[in-house]
N, CA, C and O atoms as a GROMACS GRO file, in nm:
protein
  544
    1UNK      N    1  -2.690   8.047  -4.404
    1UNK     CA    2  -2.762   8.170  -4.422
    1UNK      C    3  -2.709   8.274  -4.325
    1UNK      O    4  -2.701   8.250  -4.204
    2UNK      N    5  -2.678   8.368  -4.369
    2UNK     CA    6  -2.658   8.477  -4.278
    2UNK      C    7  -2.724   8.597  -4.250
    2UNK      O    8  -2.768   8.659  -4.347
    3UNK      N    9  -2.741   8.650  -4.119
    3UNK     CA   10  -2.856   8.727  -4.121
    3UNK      C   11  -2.799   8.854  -4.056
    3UNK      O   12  -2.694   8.865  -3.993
    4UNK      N   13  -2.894   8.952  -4.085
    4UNK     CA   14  -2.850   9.112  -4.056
    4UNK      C   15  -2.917   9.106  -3.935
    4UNK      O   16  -2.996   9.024  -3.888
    5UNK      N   17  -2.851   9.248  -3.876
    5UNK     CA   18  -2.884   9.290  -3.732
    5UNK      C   19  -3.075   9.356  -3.760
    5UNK      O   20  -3.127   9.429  -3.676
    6UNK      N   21  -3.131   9.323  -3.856
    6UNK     CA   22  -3.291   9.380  -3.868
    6UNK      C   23  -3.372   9.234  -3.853
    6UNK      O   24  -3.483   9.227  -3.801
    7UNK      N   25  -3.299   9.117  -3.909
    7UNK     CA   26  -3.347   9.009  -3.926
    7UNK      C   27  -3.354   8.880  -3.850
    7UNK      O   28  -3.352   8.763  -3.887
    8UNK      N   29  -3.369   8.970  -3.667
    8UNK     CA   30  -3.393   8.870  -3.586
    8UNK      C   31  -3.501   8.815  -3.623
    8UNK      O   32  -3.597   8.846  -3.693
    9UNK      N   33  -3.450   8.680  -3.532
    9UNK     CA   34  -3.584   8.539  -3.528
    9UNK      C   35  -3.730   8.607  -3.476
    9UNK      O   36  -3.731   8.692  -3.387
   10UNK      N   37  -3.822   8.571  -3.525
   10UNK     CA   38  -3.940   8.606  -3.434
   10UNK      C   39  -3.930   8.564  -3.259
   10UNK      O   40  -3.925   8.626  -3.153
   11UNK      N   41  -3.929   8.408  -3.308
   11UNK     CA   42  -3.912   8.374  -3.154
   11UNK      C   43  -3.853   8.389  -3.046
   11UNK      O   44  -3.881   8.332  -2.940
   12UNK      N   45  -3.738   8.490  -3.072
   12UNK     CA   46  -3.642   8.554  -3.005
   12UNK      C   47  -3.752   8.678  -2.932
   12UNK      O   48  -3.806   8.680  -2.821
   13UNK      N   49  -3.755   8.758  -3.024
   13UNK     CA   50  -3.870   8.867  -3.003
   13UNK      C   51  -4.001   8.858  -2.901
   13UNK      O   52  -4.028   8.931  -2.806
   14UNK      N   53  -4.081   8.734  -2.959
   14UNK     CA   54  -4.198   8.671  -2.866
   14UNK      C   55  -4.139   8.597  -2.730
   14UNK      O   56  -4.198   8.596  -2.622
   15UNK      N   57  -4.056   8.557  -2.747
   15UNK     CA   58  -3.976   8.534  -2.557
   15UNK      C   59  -3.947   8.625  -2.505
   15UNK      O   60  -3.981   8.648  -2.389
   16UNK      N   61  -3.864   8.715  -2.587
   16UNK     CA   62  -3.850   8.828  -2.499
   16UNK      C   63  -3.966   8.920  -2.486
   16UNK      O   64  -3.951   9.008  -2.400
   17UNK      N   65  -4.105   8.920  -2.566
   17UNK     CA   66  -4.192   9.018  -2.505
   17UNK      C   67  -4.254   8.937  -2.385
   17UNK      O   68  -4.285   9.008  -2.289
   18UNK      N   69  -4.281   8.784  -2.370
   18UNK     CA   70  -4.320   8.739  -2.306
   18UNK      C   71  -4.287   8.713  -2.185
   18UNK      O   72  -4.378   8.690  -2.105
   19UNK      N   73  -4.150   8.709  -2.140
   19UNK     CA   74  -4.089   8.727  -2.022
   19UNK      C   75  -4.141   8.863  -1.984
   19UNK      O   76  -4.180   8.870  -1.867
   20UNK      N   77  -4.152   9.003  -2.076
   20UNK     CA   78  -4.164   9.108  -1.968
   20UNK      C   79  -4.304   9.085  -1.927
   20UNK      O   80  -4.335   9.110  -1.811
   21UNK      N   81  -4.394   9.040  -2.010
   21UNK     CA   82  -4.499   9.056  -1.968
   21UNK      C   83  -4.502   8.987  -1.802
   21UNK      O   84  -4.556   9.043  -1.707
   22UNK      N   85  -4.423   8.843  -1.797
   22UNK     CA   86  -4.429   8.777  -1.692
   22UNK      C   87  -4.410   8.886  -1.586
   22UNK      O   88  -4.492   8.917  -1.500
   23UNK      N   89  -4.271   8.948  -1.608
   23UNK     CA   90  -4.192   9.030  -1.484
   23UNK      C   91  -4.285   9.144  -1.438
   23UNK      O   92  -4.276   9.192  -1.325
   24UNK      N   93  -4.384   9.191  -1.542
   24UNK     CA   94  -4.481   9.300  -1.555
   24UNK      C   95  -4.566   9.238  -1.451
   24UNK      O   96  -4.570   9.265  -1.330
   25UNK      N   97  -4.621   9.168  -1.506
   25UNK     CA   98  -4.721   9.070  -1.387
   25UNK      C   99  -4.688   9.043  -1.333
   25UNK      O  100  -4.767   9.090  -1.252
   26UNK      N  101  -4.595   8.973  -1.250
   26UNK     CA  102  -4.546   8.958  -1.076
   26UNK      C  103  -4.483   9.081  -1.018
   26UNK      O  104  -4.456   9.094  -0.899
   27UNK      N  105  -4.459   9.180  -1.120
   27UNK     CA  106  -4.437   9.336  -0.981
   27UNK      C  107  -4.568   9.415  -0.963
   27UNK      O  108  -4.582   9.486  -0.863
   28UNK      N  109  -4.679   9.405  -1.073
   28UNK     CA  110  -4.829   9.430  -0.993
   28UNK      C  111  -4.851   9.342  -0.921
   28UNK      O  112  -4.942   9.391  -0.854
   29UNK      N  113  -4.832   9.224  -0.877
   29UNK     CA  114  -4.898   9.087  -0.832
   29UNK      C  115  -4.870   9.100  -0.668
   29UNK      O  116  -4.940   9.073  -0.570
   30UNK      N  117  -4.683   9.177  -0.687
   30UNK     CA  118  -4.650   9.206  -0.547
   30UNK      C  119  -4.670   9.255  -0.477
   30UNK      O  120  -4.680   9.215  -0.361
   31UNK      N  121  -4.697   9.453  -0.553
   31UNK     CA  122  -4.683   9.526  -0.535
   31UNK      C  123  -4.863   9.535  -0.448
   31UNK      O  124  -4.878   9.590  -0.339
   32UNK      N  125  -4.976   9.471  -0.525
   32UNK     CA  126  -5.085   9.461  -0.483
   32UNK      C  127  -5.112   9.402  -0.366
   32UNK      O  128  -5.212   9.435  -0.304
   33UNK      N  129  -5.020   9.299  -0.315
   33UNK     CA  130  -4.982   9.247  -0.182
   33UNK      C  131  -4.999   9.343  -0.067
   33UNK      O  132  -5.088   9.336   0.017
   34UNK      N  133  -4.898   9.439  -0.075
   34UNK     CA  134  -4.918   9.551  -0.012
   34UNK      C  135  -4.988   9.699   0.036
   34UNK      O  136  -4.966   9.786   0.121
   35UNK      N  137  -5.077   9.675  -0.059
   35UNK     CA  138  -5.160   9.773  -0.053
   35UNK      C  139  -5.280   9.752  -0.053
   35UNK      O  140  -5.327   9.697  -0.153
   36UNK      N  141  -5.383   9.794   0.079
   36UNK     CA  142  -5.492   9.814   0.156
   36UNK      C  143  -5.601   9.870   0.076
   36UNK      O  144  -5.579   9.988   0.046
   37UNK      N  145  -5.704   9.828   0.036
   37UNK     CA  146  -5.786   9.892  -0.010
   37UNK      C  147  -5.841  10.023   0.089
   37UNK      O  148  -5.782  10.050   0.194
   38UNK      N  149  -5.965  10.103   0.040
   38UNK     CA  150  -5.998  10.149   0.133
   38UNK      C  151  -6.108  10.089   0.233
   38UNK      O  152  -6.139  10.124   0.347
   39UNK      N  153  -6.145  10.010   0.170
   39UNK     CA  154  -6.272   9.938   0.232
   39UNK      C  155  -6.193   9.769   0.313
   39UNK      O  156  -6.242   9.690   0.394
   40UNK      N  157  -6.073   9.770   0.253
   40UNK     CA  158  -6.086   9.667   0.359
   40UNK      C  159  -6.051   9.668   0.506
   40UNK      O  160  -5.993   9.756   0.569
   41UNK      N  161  -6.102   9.542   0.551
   41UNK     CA  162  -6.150   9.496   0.735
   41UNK      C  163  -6.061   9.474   0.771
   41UNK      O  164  -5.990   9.382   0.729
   42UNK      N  165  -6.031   9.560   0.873
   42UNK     CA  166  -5.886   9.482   0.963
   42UNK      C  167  -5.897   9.295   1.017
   42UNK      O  168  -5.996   9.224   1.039
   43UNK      N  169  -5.747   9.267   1.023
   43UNK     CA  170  -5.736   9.148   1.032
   43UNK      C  171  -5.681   9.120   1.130
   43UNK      O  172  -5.592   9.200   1.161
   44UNK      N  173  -5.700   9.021   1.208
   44UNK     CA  174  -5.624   8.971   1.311
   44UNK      C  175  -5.475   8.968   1.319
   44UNK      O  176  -5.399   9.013   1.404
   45UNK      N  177  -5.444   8.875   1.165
   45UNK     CA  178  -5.308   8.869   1.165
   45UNK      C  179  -5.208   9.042   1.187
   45UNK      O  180  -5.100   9.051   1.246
   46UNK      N  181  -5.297   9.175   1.112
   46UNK     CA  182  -5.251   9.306   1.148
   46UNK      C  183  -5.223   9.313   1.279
   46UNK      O  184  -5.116   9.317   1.339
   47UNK      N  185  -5.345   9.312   1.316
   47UNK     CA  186  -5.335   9.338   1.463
   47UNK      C  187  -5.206   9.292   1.567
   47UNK      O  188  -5.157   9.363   1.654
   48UNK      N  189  -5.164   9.139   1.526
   48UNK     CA  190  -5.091   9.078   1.603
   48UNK      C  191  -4.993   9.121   1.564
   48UNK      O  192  -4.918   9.136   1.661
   49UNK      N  193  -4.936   9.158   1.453
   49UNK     CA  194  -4.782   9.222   1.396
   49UNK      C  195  -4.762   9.363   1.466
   49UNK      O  196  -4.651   9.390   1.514
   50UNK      N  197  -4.871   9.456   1.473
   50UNK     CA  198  -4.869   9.565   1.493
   50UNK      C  199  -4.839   9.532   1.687
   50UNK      O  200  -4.745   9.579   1.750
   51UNK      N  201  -4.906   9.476   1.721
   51UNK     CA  202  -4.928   9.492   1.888
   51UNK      C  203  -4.796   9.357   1.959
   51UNK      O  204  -4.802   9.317   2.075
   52UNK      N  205  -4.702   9.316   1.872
   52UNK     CA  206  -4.652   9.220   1.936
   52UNK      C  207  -4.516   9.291   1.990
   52UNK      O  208  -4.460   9.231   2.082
   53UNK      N  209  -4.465   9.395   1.950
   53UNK     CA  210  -4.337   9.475   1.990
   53UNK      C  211  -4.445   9.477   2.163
   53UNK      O  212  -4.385   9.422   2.256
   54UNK      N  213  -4.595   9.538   2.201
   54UNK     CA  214  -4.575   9.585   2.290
   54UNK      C  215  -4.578   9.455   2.480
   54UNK      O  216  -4.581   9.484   2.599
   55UNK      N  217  -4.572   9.307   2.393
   55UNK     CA  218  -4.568   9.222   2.477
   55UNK      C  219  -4.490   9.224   2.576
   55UNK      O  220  -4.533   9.188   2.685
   56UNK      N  221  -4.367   9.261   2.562
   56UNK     CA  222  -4.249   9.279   2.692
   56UNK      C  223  -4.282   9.387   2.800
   56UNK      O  224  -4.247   9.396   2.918
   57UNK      N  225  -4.341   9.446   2.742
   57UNK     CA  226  -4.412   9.550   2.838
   57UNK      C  227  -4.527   9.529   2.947
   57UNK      O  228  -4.533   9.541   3.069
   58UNK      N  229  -4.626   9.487   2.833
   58UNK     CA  230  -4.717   9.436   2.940
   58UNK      C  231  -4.709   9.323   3.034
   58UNK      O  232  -4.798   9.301   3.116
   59UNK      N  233  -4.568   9.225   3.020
   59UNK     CA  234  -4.510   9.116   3.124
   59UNK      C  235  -4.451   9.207   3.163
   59UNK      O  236  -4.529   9.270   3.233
   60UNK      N  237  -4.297   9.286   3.160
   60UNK     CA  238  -4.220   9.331   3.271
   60UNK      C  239  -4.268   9.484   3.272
   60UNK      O  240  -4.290   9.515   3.388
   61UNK      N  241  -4.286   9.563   3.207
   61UNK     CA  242  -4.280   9.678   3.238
   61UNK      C  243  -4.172   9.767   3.173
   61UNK      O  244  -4.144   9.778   3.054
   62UNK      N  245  -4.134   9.811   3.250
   62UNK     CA  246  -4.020   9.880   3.194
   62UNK      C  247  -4.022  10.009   3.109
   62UNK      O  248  -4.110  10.089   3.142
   63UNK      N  249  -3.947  10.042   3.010
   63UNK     CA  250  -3.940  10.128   2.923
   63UNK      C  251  -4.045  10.064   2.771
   63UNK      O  252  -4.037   9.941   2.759
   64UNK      N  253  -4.135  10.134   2.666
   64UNK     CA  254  -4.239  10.095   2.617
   64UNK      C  255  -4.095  10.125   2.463
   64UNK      O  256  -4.021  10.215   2.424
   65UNK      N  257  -4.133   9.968   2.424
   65UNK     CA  258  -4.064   9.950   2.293
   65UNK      C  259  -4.141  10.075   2.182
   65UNK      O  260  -4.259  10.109   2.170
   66UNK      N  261  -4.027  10.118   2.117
   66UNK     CA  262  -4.064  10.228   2.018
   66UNK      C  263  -4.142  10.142   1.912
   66UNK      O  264  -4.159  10.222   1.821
   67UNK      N  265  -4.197  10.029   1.876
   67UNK     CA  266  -4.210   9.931   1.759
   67UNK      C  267  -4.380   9.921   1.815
   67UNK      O  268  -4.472   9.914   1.733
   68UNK      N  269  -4.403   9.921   1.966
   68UNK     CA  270  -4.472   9.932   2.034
   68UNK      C  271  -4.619  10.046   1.999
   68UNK      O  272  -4.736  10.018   1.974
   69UNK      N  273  -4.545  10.182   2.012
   69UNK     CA  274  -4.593  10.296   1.972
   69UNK      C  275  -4.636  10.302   1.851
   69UNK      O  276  -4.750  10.344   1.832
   70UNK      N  277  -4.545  10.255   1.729
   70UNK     CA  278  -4.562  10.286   1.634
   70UNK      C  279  -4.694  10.166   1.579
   70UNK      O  280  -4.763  10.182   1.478
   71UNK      N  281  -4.703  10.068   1.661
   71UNK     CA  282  -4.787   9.980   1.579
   71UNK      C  283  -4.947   9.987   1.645
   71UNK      O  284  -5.037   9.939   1.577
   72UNK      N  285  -4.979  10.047   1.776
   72UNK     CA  286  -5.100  10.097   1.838
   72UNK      C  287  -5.113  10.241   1.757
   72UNK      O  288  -5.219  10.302   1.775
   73UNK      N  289  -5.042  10.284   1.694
   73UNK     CA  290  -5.104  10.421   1.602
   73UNK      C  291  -5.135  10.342   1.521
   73UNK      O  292  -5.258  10.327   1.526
   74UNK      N  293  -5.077  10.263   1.425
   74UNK     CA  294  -5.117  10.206   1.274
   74UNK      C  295  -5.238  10.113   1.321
   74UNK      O  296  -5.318  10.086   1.232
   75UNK      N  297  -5.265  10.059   1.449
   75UNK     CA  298  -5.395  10.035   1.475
   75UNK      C  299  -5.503  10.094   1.486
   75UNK      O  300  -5.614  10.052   1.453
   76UNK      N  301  -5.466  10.233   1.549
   76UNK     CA  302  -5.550  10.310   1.599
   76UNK      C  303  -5.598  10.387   1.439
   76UNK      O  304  -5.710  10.436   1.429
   77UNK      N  305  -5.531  10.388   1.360
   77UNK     CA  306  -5.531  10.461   1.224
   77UNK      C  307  -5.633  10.384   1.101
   77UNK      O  308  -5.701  10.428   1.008
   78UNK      N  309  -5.596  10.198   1.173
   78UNK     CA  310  -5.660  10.128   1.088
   78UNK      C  311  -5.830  10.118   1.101
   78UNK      O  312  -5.913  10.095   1.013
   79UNK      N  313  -5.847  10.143   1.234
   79UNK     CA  314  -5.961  10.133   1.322
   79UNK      C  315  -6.076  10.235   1.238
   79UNK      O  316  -6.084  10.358   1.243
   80UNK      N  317  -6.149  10.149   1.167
   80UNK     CA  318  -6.256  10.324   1.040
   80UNK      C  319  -6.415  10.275   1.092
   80UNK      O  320  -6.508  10.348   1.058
   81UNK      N  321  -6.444  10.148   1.176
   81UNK     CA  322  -6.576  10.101   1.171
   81UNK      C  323  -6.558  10.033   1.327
   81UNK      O  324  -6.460  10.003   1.395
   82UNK      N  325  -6.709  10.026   1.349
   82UNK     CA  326  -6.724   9.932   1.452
   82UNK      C  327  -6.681   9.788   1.474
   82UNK      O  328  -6.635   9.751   1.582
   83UNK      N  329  -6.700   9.695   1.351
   83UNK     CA  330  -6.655   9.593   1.264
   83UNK      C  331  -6.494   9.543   1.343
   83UNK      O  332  -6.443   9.449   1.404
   84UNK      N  333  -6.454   9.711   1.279
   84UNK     CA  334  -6.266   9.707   1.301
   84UNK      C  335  -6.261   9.654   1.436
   84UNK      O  336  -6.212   9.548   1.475
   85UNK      N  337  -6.336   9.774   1.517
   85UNK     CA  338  -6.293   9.764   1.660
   85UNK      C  339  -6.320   9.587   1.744
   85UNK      O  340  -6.274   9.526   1.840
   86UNK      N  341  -6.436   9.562   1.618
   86UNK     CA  342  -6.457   9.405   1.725
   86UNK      C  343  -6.364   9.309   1.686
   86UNK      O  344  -6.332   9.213   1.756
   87UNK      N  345  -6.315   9.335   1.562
   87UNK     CA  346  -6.190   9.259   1.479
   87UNK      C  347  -6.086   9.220   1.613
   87UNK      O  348  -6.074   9.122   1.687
   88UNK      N  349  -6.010   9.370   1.599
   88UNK     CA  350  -5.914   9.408   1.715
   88UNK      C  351  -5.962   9.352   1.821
   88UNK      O  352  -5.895   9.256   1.857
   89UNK      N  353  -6.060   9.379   1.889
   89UNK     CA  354  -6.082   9.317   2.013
   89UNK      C  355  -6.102   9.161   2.037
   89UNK      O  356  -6.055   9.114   2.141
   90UNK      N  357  -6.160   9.088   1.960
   90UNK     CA  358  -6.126   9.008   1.975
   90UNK      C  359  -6.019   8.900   1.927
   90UNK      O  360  -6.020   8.777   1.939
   91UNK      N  361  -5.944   8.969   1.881
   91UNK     CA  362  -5.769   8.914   1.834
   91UNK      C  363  -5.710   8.962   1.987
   91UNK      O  364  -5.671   8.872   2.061
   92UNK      N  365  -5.705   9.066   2.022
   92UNK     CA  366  -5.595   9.107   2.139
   92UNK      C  367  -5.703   9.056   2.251
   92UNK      O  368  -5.634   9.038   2.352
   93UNK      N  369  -5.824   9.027   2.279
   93UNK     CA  370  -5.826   8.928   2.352
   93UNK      C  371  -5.817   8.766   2.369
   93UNK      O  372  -5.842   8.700   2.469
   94UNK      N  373  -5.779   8.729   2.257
   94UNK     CA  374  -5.748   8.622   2.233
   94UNK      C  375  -5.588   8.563   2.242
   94UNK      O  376  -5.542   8.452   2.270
   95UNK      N  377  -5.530   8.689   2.204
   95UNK     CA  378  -5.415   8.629   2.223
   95UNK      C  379  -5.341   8.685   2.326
   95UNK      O  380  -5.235   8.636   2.365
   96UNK      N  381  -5.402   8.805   2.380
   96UNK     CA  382  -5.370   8.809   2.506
   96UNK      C  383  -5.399   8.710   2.640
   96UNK      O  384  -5.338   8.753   2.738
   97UNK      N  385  -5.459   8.614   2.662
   97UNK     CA  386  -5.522   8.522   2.722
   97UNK      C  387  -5.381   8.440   2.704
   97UNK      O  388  -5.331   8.391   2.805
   98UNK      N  389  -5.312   8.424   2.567
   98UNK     CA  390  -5.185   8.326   2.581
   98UNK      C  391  -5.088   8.378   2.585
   98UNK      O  392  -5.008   8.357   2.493
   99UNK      N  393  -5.056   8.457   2.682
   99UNK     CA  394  -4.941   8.555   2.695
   99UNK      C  395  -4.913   8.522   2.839
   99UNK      O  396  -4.970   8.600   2.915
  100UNK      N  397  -4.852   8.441   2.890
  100UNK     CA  398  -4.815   8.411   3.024
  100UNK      C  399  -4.805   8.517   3.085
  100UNK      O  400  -4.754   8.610   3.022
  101UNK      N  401  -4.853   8.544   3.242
  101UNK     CA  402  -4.792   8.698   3.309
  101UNK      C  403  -4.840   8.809   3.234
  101UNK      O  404  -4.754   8.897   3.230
  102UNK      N  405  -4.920   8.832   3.189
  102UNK     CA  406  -4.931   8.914   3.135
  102UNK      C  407  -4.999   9.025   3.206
  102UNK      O  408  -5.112   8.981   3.229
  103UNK      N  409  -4.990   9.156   3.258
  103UNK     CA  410  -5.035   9.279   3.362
  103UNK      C  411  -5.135   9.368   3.291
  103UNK      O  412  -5.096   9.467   3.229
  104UNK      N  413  -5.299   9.328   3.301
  104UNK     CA  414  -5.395   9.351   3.220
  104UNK      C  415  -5.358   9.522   3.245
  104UNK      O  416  -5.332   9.582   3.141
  105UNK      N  417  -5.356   9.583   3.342
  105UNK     CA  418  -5.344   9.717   3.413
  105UNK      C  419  -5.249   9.782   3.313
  105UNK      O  420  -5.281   9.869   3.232
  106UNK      N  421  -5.124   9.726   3.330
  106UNK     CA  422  -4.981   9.758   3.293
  106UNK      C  423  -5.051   9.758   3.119
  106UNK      O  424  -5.062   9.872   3.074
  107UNK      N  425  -5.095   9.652   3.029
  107UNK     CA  426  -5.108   9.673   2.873
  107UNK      C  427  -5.230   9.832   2.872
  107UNK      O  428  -5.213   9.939   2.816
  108UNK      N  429  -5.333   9.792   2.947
  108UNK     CA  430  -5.437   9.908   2.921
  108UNK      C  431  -5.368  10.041   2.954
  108UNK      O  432  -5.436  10.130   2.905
  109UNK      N  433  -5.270  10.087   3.012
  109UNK     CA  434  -5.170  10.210   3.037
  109UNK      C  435  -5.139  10.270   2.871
  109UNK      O  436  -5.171  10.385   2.839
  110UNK      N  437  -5.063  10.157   2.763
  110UNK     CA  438  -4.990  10.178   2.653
  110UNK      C  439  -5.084  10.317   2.606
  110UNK      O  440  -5.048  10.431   2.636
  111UNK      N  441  -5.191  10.293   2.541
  111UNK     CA  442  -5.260  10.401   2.476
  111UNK      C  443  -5.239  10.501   2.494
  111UNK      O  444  -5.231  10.575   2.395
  112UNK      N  445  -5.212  10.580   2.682
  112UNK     CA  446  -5.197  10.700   2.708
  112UNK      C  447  -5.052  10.708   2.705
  112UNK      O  448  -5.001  10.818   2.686
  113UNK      N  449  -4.997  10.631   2.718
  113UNK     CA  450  -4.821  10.686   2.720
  113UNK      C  451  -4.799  10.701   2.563
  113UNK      O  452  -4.719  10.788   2.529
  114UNK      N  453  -4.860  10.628   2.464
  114UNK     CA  454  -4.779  10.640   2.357
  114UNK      C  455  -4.881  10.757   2.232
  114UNK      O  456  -4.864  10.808   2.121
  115UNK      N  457  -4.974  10.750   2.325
  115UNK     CA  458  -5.085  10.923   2.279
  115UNK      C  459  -5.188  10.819   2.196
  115UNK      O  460  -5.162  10.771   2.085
  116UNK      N  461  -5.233  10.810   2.223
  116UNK     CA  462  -5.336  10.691   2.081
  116UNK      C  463  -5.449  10.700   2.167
  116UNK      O  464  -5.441  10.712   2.289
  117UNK      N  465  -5.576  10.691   2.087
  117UNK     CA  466  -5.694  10.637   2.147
  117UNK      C  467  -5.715  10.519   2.250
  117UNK      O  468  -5.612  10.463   2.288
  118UNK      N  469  -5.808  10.486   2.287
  118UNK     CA  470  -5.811  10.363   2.310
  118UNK      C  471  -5.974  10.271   2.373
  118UNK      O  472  -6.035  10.240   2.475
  119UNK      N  473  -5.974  10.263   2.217
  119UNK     CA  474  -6.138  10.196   2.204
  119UNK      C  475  -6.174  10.077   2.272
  119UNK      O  476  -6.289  10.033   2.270
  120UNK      N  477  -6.084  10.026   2.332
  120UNK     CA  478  -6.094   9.839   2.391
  120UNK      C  479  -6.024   9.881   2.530
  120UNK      O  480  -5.919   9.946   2.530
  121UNK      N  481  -6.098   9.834   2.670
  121UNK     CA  482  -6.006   9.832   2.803
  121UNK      C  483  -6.050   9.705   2.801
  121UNK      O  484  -6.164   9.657   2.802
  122UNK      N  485  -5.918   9.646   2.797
  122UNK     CA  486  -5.863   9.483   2.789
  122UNK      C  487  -5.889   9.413   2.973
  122UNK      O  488  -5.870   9.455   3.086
  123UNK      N  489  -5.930   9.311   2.923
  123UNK     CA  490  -5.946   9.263   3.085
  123UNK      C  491  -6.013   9.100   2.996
  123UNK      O  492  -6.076   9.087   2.891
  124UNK      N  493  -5.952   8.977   3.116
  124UNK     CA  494  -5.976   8.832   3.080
  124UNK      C  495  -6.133   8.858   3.039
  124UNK      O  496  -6.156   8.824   2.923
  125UNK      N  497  -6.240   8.910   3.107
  125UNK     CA  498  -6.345   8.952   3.110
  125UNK      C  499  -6.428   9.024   2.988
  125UNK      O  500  -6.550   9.037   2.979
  126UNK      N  501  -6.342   9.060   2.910
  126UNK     CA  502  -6.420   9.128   2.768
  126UNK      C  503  -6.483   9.079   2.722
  126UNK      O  504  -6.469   8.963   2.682
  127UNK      N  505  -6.617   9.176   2.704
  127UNK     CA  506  -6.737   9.118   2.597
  127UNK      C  507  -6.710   9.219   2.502
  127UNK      O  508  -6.735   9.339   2.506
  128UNK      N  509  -6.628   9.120   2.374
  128UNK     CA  510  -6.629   9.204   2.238
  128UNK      C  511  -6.751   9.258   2.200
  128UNK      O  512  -6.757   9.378   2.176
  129UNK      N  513  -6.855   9.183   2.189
  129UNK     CA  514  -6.961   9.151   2.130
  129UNK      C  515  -7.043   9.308   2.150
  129UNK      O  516  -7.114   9.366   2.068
  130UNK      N  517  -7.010   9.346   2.274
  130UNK     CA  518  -7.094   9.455   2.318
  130UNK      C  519  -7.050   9.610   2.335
  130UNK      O  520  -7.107   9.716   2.311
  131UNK      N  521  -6.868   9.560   2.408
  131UNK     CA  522  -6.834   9.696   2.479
  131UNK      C  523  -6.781   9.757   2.363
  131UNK      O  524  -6.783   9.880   2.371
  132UNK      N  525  -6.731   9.708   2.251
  132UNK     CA  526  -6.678   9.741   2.205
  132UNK      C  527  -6.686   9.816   2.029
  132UNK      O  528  -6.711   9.767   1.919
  133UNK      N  529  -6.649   9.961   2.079
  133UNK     CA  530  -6.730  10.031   1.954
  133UNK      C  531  -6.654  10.150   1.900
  133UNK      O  532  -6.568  10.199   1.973
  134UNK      N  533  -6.673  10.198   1.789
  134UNK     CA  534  -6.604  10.274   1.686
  134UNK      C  535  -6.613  10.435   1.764
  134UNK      O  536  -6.728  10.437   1.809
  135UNK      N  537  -6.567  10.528   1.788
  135UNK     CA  538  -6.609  10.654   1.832
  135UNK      C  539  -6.512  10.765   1.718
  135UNK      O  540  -6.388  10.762   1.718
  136UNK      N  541  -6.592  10.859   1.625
  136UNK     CA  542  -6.561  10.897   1.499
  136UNK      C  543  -6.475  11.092   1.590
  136UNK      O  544  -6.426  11.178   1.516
   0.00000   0.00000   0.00000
């Protein structure tokens, strides 16, 4: 039997709509990965991506990593509730505690050098629970 260029197979047709649909659905699937609602709660894991450029700093000092700056704004940006702020606070006191050497003085400085708020003064001593609060 021979067939004309009008007289593809169906099943040719239905695989190929069905693959796009697949490819359709895993680039919303991805793409939704990335993007923040407005209502959602900051997360620890944020926090730690955003604030881990500024670890070398608060051990040696020195010059303040640019990765540093940029990720205490996207904190400071993420920060919309009280909630946030106890989120944050108690992630960067938590994992500040396992940061060998770490110069409580020297990290609480970052905020003013790199212009950002700064809703949490970090110390082994923090009571998330209380000090720590949203200011609009």
């Amino acid at each position: 039997m021979v067939r004309t260029k009008e007289q593809k197979p169906t099943k040719y047709i239905i695989m190929k709509r069905s693959q796009v649909l697949k490819l359709a659905s895993m680039a919303v699937l991805v793409v939704s990965m990335f993007l923040v609602p407005a209502h959602a709660t900051l997360t620890c894991e944020q926090v730690t991506l955003w604030l881990t450029p500024c670890i070398s700093y608060g051990v040696m000092g020195g010059i303040v990593a640019p990765g540093c700056c940029s990720g205490l704004k996207a904190l400071d940006d993420a920060i919309k509730t009280n909630e946030d702020v106890r989120t944050a606070c108690y992630c960067i006191k938590d994992r500040a505690a396992k940061i060998p050497g770490l110069n409580y003085d020297r990290a609480n400085e970052l905020p003013g050098i790199c212009g950002t708020t700064d809703p949490i003064k970090l110390s082994p001593s923090l009571d998330c629970s209380n000090n720590a609060t949203f200011d609009q």
